[in-house]
ZADO-1210 file (C-alpha; in nm, 4 decimals, padded with zeros to 6 digits):
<atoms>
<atom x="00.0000" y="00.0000" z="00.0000" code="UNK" pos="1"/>
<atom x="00.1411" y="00.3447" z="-00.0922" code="UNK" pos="2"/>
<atom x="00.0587" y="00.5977" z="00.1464" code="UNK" pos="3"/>
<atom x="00.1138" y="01.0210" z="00.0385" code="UNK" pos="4"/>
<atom x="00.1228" y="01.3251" z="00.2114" code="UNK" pos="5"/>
<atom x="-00.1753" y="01.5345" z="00.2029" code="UNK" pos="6"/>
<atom x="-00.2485" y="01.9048" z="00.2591" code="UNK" pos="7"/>
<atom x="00.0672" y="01.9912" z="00.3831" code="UNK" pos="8"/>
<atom x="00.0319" y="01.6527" z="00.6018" code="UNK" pos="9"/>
<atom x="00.2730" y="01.3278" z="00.5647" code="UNK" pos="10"/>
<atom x="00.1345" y="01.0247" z="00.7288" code="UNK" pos="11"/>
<atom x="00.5236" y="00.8705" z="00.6176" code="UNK" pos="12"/>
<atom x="00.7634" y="01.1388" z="00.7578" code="UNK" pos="13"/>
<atom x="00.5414" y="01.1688" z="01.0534" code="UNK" pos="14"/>
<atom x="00.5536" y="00.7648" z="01.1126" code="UNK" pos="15"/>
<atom x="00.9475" y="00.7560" z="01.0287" code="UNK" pos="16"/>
<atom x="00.9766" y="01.0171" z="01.2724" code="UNK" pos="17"/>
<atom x="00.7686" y="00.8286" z="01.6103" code="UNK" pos="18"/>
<atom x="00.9610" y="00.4715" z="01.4856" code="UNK" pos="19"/>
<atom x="01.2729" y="00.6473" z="01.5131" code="UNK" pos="20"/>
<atom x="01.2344" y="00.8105" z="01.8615" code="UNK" pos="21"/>
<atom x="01.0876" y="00.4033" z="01.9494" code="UNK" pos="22"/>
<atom x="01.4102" y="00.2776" z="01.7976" code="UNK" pos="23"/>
<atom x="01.6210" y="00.5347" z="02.0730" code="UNK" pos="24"/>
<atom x="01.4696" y="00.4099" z="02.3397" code="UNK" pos="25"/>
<atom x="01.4945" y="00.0300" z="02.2359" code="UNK" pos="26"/>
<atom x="01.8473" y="00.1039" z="02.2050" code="UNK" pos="27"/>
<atom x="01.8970" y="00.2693" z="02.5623" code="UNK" pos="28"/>
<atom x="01.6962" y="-00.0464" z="02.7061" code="UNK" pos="29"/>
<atom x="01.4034" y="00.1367" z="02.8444" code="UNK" pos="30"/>
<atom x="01.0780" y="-00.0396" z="02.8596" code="UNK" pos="31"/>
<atom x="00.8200" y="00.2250" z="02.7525" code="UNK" pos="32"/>
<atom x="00.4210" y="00.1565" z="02.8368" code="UNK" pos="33"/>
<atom x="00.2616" y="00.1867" z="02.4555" code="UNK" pos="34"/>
<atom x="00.1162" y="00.5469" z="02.4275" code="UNK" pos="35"/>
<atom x="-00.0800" y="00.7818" z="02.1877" code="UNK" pos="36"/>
<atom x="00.0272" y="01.0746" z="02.0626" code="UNK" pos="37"/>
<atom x="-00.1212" y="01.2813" z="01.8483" code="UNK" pos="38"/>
<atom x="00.0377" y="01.5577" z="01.6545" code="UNK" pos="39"/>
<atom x="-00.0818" y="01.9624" z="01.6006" code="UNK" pos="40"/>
<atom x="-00.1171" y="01.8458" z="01.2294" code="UNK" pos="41"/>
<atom x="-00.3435" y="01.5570" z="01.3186" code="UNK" pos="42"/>
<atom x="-00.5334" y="01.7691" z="01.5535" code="UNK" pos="43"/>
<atom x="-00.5706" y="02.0542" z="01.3233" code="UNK" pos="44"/>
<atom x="-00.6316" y="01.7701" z="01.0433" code="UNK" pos="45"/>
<atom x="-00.9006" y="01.6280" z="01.3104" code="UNK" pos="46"/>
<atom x="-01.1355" y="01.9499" z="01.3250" code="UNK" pos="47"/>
<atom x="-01.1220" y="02.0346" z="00.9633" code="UNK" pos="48"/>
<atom x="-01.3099" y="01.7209" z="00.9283" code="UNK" pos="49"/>
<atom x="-01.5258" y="01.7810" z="01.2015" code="UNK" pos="50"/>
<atom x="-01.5797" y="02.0882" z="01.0180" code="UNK" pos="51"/>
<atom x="-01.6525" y="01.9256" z="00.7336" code="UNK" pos="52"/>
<atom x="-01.8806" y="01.6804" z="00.7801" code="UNK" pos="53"/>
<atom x="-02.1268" y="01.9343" z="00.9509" code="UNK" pos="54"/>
<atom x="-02.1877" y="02.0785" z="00.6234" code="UNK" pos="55"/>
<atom x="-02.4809" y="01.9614" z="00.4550" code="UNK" pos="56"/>
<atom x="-02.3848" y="01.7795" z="00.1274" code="UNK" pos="57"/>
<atom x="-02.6893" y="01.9859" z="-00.0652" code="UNK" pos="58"/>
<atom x="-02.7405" y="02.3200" z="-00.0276" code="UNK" pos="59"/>
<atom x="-03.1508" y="02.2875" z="-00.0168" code="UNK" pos="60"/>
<atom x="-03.2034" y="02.6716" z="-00.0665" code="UNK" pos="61"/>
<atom x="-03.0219" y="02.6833" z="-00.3855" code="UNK" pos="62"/>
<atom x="-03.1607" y="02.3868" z="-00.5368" code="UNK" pos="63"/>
<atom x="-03.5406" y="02.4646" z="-00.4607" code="UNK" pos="64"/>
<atom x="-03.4583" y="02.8012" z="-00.6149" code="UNK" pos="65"/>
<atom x="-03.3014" y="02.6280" z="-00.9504" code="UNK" pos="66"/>
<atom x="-03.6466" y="02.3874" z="-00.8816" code="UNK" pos="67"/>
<atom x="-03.8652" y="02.6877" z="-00.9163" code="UNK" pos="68"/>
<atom x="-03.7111" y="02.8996" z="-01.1981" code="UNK" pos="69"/>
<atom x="-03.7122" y="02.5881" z="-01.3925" code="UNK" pos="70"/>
<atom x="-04.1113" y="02.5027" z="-01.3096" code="UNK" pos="71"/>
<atom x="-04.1354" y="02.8120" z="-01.3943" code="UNK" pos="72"/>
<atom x="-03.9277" y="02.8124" z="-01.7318" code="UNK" pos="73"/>
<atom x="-03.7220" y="03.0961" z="-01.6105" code="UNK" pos="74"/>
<atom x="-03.4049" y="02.8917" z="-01.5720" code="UNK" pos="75"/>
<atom x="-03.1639" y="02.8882" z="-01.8754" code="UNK" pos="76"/>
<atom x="-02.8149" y="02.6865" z="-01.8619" code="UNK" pos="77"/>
<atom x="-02.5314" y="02.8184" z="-02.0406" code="UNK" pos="78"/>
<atom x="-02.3715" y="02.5306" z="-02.1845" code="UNK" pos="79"/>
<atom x="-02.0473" y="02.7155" z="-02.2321" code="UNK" pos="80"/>
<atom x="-02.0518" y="02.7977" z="-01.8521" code="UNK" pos="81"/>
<atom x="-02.1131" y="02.5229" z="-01.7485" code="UNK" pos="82"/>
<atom x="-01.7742" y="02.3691" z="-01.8760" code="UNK" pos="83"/>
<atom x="-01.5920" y="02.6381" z="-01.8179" code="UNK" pos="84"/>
<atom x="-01.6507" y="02.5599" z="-01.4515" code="UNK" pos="85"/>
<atom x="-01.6822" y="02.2114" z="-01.4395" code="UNK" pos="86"/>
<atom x="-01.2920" y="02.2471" z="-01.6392" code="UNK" pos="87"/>
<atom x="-01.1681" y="02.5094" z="-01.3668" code="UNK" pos="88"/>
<atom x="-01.2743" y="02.3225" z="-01.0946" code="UNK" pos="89"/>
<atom x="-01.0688" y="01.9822" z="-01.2370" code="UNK" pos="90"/>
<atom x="-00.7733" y="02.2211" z="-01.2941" code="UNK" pos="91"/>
<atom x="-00.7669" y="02.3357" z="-00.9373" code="UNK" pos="92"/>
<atom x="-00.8081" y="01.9889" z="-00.7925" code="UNK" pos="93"/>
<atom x="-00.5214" y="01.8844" z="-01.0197" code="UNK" pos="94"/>
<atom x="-00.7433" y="01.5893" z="-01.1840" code="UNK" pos="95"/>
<atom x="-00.5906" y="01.7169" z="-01.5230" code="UNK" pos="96"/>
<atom x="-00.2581" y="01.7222" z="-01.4198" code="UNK" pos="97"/>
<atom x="-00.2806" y="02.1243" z="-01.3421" code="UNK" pos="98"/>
<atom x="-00.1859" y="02.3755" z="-01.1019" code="UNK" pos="99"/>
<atom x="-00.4347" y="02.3730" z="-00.7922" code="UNK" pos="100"/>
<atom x="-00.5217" y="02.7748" z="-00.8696" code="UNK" pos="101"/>
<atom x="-00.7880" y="02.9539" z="-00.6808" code="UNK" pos="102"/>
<atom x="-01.0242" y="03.1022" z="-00.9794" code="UNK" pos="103"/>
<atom x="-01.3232" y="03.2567" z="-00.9465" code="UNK" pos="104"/>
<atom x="-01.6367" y="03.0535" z="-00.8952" code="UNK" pos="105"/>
<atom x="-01.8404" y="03.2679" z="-01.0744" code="UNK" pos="106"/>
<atom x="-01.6386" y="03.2415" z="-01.4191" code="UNK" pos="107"/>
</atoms>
């Protein structure tokens, strides 16, 4: 299994770093109790998704207004926008091999 960094957060060099402070202490014949420890990445990593995950997935108010404009045959899609930000957003998340650029939502 390959594990990456993410978000400024490396799972590896943070592992290679506890194994190596375990290794010390092996060394120097101490017999350590097994502990937890978690780091200011992992906690700040920790609320983020607490954060996250108290967002609602659907933003209701925006998609019964979209509901009504097109009941009402108000609503009109602009193909051409539509790509454009459906493209930007794939560039900033890098899933075509770009840059991860902020750009403005409504482009």
């Amino acid at each position: 299994m390959k594990v990456t960094g993410s978000r400024g957060f490396d799972p590896v060099k943070l592992y290679s770093q506890n194994a190596g402070k375990a290794n010390r202490a092996d060394r120097q014949g101490e017999a350590r109790p097994d502990e937890v420890s978690i780091s200011d990445e992992g906690k700040v990593m920790h609320h983020a998704m607490q954060a996250l995950s108290s967002i609602p997935d659907v933003r209701e108010e925006k998609v019964q207004s979209i509901r009504q404009r097109i009941q009402a045959g108000t609503y009109e899609a602009s193909g051409r926008k539509i790509v454009r930000k459906l493209f930007s957003r794939a560039v900033r998340r890098g899933d075509l091999g770009g840059t991860h650029n902020r750009t403005d939502e409504n482009t």
